[in-house]
C-alpha positions as a Markdown table, in Angstrom:
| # | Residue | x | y | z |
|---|---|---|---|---|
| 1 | Unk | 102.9 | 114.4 | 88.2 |
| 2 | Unk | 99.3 | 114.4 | 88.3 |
| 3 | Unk | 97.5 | 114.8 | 92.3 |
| 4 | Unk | 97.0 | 110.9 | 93.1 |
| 5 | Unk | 95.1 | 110.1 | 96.6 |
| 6 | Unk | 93.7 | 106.6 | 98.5 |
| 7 | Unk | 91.8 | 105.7 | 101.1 |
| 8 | Unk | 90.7 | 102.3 | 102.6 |
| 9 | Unk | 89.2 | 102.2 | 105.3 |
| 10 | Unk | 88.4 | 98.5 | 107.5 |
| 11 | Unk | 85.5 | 97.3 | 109.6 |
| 12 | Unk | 87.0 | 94.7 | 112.1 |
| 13 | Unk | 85.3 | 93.4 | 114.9 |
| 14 | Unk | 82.0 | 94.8 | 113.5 |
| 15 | Unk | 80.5 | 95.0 | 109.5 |
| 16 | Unk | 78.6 | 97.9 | 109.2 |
| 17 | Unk | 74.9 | 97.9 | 109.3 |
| 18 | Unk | 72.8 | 99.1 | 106.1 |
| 19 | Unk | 72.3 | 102.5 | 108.1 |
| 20 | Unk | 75.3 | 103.3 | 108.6 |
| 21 | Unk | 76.8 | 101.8 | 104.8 |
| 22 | Unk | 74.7 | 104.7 | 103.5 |
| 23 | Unk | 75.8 | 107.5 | 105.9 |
| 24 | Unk | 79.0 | 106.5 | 104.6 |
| 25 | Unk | 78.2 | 106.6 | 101.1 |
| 26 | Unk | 77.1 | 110.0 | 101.6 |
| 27 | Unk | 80.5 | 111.1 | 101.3 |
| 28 | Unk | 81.4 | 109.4 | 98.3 |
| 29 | Unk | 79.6 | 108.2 | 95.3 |
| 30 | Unk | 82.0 | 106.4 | 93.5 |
| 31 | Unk | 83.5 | 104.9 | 96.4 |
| 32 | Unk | 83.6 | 100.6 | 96.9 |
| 33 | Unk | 81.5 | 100.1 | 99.8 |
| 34 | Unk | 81.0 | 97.0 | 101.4 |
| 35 | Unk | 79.8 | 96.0 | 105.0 |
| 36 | Unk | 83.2 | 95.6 | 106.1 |
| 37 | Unk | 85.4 | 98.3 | 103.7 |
| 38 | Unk | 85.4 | 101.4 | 101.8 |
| 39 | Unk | 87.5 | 102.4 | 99.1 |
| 40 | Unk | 88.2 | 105.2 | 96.7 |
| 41 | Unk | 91.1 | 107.1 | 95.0 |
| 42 | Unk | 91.2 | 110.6 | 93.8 |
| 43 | Unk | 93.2 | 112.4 | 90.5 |
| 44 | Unk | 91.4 | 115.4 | 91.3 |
| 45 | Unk | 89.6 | 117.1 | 93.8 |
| 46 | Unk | 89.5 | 115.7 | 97.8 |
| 47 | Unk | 87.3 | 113.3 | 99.6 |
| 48 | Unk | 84.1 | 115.3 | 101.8 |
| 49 | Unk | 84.8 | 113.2 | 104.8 |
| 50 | Unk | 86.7 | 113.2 | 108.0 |
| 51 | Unk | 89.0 | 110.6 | 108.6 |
| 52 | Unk | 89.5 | 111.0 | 111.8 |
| 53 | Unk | 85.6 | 110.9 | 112.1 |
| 54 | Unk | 85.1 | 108.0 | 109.9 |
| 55 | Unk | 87.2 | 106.0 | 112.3 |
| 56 | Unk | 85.7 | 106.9 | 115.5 |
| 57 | Unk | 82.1 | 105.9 | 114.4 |
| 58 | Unk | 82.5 | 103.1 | 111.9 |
| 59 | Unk | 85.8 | 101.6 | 110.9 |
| 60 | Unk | 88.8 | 99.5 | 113.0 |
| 61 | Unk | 91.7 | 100.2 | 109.9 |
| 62 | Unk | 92.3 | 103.2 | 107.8 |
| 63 | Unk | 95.5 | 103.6 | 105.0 |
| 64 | Unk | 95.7 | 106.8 | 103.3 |
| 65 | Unk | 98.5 | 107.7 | 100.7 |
| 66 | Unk | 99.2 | 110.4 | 98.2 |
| 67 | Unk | 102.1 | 110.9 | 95.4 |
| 68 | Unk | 103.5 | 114.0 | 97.6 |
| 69 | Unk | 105.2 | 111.4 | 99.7 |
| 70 | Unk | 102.2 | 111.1 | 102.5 |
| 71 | Unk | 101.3 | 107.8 | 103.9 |
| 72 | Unk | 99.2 | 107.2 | 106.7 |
| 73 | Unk | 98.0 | 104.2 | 108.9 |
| 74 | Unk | 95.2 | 104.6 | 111.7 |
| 75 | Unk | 93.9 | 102.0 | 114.1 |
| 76 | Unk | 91.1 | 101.5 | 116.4 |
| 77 | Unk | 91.0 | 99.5 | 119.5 |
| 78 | Unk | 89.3 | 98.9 | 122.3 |
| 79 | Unk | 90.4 | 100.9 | 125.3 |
| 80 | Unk | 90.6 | 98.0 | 127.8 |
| 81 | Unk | 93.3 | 96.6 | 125.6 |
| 82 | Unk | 95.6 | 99.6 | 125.1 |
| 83 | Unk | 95.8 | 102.4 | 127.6 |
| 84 | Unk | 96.2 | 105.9 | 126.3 |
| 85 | Unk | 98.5 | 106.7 | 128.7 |
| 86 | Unk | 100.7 | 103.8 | 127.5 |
| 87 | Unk | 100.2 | 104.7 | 123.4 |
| 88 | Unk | 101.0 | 108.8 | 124.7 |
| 89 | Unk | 104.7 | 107.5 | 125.5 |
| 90 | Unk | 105.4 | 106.6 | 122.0 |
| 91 | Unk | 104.0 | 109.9 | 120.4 |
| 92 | Unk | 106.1 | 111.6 | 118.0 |
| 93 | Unk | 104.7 | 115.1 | 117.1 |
| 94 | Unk | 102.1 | 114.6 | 114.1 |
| 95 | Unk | 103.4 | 111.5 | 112.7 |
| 96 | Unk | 102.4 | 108.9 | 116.2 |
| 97 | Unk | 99.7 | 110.1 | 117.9 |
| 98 | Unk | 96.8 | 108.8 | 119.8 |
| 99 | Unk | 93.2 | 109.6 | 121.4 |
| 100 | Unk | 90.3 | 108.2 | 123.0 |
| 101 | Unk | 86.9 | 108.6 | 121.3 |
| 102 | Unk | 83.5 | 106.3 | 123.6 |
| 103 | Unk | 85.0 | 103.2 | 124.3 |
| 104 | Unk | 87.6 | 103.0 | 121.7 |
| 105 | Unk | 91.6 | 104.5 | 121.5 |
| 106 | Unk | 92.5 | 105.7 | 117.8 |
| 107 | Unk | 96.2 | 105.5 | 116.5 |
| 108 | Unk | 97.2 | 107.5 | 113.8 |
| 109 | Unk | 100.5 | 107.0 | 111.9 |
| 110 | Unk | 102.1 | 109.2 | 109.6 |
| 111 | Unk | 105.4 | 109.3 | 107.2 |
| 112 | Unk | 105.9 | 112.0 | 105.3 |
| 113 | Unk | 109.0 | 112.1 | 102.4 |
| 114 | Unk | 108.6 | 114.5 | 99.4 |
| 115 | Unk | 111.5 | 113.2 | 98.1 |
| 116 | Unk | 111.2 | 109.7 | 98.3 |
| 117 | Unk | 110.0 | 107.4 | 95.0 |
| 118 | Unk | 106.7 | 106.0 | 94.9 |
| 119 | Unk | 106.5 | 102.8 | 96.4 |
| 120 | Unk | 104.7 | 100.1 | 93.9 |
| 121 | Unk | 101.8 | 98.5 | 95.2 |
| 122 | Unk | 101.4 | 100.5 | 98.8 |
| 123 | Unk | 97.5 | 100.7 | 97.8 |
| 124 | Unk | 97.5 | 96.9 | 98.9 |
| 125 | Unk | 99.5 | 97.4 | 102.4 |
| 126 | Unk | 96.7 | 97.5 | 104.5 |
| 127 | Unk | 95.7 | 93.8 | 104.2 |
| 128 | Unk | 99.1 | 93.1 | 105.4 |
| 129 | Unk | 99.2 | 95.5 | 108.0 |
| 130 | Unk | 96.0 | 95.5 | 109.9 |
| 131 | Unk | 97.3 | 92.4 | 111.8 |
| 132 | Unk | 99.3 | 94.8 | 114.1 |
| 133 | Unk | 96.1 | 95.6 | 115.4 |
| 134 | Unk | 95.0 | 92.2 | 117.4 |
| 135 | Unk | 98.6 | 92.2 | 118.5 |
| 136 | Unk | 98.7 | 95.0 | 120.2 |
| 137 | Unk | 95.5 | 94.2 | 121.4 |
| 138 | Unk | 97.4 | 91.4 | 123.1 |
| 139 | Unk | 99.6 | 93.7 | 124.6 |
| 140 | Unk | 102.9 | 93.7 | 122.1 |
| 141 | Unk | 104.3 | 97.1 | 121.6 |
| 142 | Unk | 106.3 | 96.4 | 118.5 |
| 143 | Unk | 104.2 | 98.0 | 116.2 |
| 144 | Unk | 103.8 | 101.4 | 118.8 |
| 145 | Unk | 107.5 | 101.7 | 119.1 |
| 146 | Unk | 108.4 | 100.7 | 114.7 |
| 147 | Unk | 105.9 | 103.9 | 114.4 |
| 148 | Unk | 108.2 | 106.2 | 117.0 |
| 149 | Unk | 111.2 | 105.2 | 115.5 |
| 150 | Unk | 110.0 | 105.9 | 111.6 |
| 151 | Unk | 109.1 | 109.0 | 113.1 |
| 152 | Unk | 112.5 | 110.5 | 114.2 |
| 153 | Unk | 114.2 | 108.5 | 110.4 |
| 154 | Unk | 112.9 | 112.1 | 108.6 |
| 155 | Unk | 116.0 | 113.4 | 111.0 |
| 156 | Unk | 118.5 | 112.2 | 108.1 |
| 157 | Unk | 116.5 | 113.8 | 105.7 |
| 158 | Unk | 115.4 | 117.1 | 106.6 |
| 159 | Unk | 117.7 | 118.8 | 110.1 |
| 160 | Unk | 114.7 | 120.7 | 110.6 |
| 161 | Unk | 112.3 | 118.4 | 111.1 |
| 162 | Unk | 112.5 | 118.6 | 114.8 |
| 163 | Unk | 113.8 | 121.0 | 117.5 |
| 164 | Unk | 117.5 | 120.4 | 118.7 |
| 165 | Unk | 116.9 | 119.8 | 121.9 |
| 166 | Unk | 114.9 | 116.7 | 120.8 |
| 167 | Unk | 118.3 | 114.6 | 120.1 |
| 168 | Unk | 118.2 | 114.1 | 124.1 |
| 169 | Unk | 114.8 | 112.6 | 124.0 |
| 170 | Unk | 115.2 | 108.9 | 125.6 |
| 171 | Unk | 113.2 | 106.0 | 123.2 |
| 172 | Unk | 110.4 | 104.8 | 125.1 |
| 173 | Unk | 110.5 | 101.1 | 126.6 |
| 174 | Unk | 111.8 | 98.8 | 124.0 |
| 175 | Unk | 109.8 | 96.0 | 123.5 |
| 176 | Unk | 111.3 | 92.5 | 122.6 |
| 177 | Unk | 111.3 | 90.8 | 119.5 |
| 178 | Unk | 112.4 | 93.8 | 117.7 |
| 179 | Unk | 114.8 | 91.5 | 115.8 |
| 180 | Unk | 112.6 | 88.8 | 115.2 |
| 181 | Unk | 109.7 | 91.1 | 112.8 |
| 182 | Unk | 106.0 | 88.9 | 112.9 |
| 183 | Unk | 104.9 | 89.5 | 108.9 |
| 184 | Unk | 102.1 | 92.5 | 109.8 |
| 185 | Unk | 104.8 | 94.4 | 111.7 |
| 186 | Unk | 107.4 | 94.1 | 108.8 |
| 187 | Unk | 104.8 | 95.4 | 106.4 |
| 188 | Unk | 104.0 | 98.1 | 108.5 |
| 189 | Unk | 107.7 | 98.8 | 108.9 |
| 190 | Unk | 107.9 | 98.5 | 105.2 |
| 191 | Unk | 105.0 | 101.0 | 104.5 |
| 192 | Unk | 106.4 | 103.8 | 107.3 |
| 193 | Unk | 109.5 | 103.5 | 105.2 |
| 194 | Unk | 111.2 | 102.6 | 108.1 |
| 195 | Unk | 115.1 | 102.4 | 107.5 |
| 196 | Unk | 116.5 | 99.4 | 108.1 |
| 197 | Unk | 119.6 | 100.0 | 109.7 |
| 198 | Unk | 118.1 | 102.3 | 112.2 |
| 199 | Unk | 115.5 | 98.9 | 113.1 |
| 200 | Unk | 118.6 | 97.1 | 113.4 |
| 201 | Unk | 120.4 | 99.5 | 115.8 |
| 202 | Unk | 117.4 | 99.9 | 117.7 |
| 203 | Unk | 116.9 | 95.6 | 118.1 |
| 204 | Unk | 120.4 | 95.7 | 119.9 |
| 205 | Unk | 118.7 | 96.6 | 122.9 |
| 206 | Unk | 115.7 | 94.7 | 122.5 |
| 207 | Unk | 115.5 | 91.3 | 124.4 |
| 208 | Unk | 114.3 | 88.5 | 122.9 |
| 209 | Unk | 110.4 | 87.4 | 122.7 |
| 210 | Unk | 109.1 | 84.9 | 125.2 |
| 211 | Unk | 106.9 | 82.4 | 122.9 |
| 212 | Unk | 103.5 | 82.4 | 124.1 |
| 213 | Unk | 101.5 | 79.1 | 123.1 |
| 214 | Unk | 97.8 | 79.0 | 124.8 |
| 215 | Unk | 97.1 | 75.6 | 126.0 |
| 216 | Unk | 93.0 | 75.1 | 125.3 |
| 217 | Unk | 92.7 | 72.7 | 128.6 |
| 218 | Unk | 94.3 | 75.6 | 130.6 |
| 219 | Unk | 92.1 | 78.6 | 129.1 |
| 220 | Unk | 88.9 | 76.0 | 129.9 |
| 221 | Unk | 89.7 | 75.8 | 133.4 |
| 222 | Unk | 90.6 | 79.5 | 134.3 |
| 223 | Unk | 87.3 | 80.8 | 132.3 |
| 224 | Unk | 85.2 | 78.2 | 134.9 |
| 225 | Unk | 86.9 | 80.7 | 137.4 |
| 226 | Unk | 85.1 | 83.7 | 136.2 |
| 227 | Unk | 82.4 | 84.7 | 138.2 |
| 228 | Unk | 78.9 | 84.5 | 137.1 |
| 229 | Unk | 78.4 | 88.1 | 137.0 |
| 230 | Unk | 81.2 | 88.5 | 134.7 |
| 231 | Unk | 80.2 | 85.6 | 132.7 |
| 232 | Unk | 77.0 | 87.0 | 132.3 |
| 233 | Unk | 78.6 | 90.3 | 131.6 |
| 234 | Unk | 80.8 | 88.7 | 128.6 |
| 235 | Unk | 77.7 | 87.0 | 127.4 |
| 236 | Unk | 75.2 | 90.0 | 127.6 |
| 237 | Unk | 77.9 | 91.8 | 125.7 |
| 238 | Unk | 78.2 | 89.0 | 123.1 |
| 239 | Unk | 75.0 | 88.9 | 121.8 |
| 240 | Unk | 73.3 | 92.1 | 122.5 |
| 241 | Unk | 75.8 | 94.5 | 122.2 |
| 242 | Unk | 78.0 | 92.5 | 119.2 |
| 243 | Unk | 80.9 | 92.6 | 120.7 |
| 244 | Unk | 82.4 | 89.0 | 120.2 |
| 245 | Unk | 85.9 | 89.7 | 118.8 |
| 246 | Unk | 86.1 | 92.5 | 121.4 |
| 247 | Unk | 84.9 | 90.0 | 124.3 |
| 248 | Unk | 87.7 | 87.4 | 123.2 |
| 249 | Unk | 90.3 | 89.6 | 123.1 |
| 250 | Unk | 89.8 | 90.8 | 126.5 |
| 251 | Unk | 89.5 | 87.4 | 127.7 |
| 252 | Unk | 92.7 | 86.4 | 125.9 |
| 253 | Unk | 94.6 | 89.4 | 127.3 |
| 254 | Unk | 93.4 | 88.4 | 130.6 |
| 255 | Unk | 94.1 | 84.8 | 130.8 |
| 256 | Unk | 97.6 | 85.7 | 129.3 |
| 257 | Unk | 98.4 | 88.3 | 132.0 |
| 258 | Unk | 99.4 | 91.8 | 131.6 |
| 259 | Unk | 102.6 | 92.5 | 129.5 |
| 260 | Unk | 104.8 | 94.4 | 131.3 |
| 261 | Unk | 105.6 | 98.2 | 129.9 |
| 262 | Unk | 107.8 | 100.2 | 131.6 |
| 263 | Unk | 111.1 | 98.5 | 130.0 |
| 264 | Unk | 112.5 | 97.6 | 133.5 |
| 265 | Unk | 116.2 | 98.5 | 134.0 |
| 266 | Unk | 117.0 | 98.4 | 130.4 |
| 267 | Unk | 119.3 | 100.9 | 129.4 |
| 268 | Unk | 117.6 | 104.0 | 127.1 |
| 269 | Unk | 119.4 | 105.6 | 124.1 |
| 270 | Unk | 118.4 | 108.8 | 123.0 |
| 271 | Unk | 117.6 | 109.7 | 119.6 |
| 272 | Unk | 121.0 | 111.4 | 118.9 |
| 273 | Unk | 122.4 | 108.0 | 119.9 |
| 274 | Unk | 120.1 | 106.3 | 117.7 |
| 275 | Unk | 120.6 | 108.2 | 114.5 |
| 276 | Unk | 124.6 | 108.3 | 114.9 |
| 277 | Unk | 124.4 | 104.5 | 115.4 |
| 278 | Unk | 122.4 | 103.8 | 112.2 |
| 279 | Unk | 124.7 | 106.4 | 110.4 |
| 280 | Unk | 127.6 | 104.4 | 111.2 |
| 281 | Unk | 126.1 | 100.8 | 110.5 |
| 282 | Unk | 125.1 | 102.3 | 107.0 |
| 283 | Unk | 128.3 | 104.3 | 106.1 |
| 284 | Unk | 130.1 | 100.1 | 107.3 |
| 285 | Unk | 127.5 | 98.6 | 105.5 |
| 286 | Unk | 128.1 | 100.7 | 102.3 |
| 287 | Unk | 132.2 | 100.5 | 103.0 |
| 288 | Unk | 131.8 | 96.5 | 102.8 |
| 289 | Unk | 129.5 | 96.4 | 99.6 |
| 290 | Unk | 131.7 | 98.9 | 98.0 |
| 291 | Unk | 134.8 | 96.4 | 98.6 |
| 292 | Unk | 132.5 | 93.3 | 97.7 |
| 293 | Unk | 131.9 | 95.3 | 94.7 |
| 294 | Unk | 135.3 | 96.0 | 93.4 |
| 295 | Unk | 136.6 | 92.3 | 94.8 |
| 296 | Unk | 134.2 | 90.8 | 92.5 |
| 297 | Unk | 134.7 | 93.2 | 89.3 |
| 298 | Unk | 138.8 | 92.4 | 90.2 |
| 299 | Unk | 137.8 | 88.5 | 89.9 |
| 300 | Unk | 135.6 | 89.3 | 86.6 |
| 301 | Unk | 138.6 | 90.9 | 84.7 |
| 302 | Unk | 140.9 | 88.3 | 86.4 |
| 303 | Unk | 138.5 | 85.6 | 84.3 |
| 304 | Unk | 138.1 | 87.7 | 81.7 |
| 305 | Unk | 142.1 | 88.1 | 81.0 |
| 306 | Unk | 142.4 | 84.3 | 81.8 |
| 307 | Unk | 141.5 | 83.5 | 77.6 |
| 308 | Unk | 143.5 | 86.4 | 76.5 |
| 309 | Unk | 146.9 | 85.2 | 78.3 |
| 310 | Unk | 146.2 | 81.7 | 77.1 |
| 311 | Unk | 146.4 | 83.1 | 73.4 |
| 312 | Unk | 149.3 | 84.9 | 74.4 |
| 313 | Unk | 151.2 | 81.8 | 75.6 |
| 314 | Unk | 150.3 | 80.2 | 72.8 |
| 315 | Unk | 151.5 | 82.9 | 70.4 |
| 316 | Unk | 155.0 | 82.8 | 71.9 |
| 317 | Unk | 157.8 | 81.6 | 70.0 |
| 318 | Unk | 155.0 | 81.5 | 66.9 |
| 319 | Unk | 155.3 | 84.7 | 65.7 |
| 320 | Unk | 156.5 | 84.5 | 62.4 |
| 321 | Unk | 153.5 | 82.4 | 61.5 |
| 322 | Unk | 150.8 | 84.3 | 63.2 |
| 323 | Unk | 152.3 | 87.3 | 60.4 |
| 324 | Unk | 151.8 | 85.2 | 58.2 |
| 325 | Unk | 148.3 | 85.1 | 59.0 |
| 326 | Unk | 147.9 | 88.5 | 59.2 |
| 327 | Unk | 148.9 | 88.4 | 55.6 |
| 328 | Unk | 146.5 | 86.1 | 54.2 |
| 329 | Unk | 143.5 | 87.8 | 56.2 |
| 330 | Unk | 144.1 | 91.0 | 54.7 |
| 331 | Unk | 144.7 | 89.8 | 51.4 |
| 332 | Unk | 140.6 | 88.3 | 51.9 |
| 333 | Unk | 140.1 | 91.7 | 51.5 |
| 334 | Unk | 136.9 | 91.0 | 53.7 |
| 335 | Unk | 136.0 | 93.4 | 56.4 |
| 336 | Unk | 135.5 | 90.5 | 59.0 |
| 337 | Unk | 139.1 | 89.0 | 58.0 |
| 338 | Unk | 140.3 | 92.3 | 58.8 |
| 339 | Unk | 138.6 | 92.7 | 62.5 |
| 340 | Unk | 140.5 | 89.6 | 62.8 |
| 341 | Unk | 143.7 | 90.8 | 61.8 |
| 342 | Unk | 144.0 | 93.2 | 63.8 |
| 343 | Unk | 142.9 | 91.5 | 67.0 |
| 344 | Unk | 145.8 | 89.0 | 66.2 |
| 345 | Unk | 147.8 | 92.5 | 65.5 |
| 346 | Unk | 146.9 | 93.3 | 69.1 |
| 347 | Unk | 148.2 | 90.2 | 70.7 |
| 348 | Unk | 151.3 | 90.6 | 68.6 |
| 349 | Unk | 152.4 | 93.2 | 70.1 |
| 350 | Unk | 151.4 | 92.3 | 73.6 |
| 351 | Unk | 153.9 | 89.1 | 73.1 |
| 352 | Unk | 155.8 | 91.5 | 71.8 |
| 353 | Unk | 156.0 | 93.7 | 75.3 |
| 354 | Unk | 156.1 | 90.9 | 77.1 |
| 355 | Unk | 159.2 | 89.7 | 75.6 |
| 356 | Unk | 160.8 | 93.6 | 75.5 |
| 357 | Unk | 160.7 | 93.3 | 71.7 |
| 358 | Unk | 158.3 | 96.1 | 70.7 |
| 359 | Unk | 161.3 | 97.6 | 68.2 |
| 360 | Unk | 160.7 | 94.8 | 66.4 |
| 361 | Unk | 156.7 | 94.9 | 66.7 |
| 362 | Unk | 157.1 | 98.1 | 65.3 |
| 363 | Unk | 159.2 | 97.8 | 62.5 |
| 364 | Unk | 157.0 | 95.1 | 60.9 |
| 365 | Unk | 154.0 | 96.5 | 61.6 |
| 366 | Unk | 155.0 | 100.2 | 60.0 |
| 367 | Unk | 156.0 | 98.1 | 57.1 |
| 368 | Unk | 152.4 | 95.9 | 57.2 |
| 369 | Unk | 150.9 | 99.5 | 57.5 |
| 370 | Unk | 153.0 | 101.3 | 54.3 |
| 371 | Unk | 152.3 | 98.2 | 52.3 |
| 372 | Unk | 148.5 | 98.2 | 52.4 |
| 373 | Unk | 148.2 | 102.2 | 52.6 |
| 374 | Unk | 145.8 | 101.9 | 49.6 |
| 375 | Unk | 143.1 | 100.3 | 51.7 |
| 376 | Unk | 141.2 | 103.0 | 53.9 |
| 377 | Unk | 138.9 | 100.7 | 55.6 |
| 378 | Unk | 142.0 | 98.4 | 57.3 |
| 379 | Unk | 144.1 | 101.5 | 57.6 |
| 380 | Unk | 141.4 | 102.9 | 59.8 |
| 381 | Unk | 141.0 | 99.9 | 62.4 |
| 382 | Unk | 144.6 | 100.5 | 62.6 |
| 383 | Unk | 143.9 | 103.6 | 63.5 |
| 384 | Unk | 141.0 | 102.7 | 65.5 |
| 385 | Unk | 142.8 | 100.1 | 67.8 |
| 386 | Unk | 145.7 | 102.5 | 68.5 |
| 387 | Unk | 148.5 | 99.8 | 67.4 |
| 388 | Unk | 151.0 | 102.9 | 66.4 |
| 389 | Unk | 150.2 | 104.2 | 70.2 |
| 390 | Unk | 152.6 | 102.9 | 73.0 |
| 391 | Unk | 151.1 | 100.0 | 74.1 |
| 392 | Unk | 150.0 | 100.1 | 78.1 |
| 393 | Unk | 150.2 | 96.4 | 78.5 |
């Protein structure tokens, strides 16, 4: 397979200025390059610039994938909307991490599987996923903890992946709503190839989400609360600094109230008790489909014989005649008179087991067979369709 490499990268709250669209074009000629994106893929060679970099200065949204199995989703925030100390409890190694750079925190997201097929159309997961961002901006974790738990799913696939003593690590708090997926956090599920059953495991100690609808006459009243400084503050930031999307998110966040994230007194699993609980929910889950699976190829046959036994009723206590038929299709001399002659053969001699009369099967078919030994081409679908064999019913 021949070296295959994206990158998209997002501008958010902000489009890039002219300026800094051609610093950016600096590292690619052939990239797309917008105010508010950049895009390129690579056959060959590697892109000149830094990621990590590239997000810090200009961009809110990066997805990167390559045909060895790497795909990779990185964020920017705010730092007033997600703490570093709060994104640090769900980091996993090299595939969830997280850092501060000026006023902003970068995620970065990583699943790696050599192994696993290409997934169709990942180039366009980023339009899909980038919503995760403005919600953990308002303070749901979902999307932090579907990262940690995709992280530990290489487990299954590779026992060295991690360090033993790891299996005793406890999951970090478990946010609700895990078993109720908003679209953006599916699709990120989706493109960390996170496994399903291990989602579903982990949503058994998830509680459910409290809906939140924001009532417009409340948010009115409590921003008339704000003092004048910080009004000023929000406004200065607004238009000088162009900061809107960042100044209403903040807002938001505040008039909703902090989310609470230490998990309370739920109970913690560990990852041993994670994995081994999503093993067993797959091995039941494959168990029932296999016995789906045979239950309905049992009913197919069971349909399939239905015809077959009505011939065969029908053919009961009409033998001699049915012969007789057999006769005057052979003597057609036709090759599709004989297919049908000896699928009327073959129903003979069912009746004829049926009824414990396969003597008598025999000695009229042996003397069918000596009496039209001269014609190779009926000879062999006698042959063919065994009717000299015992018959197995």
């Amino acid at each position: 397979m021949s070296e295959y490499q994206y990158y998209e990268f997002l501008a958010v709250d902000r489009p890039l200025d002219a300026r800094q669209q051609a610093e950016v074009r600096a590292l690619s000629t052939r990239a797309r390059i917008t105010s508010t994106s950049f895009t390129n893929e690579y056959h060959w060679g590697d892109f000149r610039g830094d990621p990590n970099r590239m997000m810090e200065r200009y961009y809110d949204a990066h997805l990167y994938l390559a045909n060895w199995g790497t795909h990779r989703v990185m964020l920017r925030l705010p730092r007033t909307l997600l703490d570093l100390d709060i994104a640090e409890r769900y980091r996993v190694g090299d595939q969830v991490t997280a850092w501060t750079s000026g006023e902003h925190l970068i995620l970065d997201l990583t699943s790696e599987d050599e192994e696993g097929e290409w997934v169709e159309d990942a180039e366009d997961a980023l339009s899909a996923v980038v919503g995760v961002r403005a919600e953990l901006a308002a303070g749901d974790l979902r999307p932090l903890y579907l990262a940690w738990l995709s992280a530990y799913r290489v487990w299954e696939r590779d026992e060295d992946a991690f360090d033993d003593e790891e299996e005793d690590t406890l999951e970090p708090a478990v946010p609700p709503g895990l078993g109720t997926l908003s679209a953006p956090q599916r699709a990120l599920a989706d493109f960390l190839r996170l496994d399903p059953d291990l989602l579903a495991v982990a949503a058994e100690g998830s509680p459910l989400q409290a809906i939140v609808r924001d009532d417009a006459r409340e948010l009115a009243v409590w921003l008339t609360k704000l003092s004048q400084d910080e009004k000023d503050e929000s406004l200065m930031r607004v238009v000088v600094k162009d900061q809107a999307a960042q100044v209403r998110m903040e807002l938001m966040r505040r008039f909703r109230s902090e989310p609470k994230v230490d998990g309370g007194e739920v109970f913690r699993r560990t990852v041993a008790e994670l994995l081994d609980a999503a093993a067993e929910r797959r091995q039941e889950r494959e168990r029932r489909s296999a016995a789906e699976r045979a239950q309905e190829e049992a009913n197919r046959e069971r349909e399939r014989a239905l015809p077959r036994e009505k011939r065969l009723d029908a053919l009961t206590g009409d033998e001699d005649a049915a012969w007789s038929r057999v006769g005057a299709m052979i003597a057609n001399k036709r090759p599709g008179e004989y297919d049908a002659a000896v699928e009327l053969l073959t129903d003979l001699r069912a009746v004829a087991q049926r009824a414990d009369r396969l003597d008598g099967f025999a000695r009229r078919f042996a003397a069918l067979r000596q009496e039209h030994l001269r014609k190779p081409s009926l000879i062999d679908r006698f042959n063919r369709a065994g009717l000299d064999a015992p018959s197995t019913g």
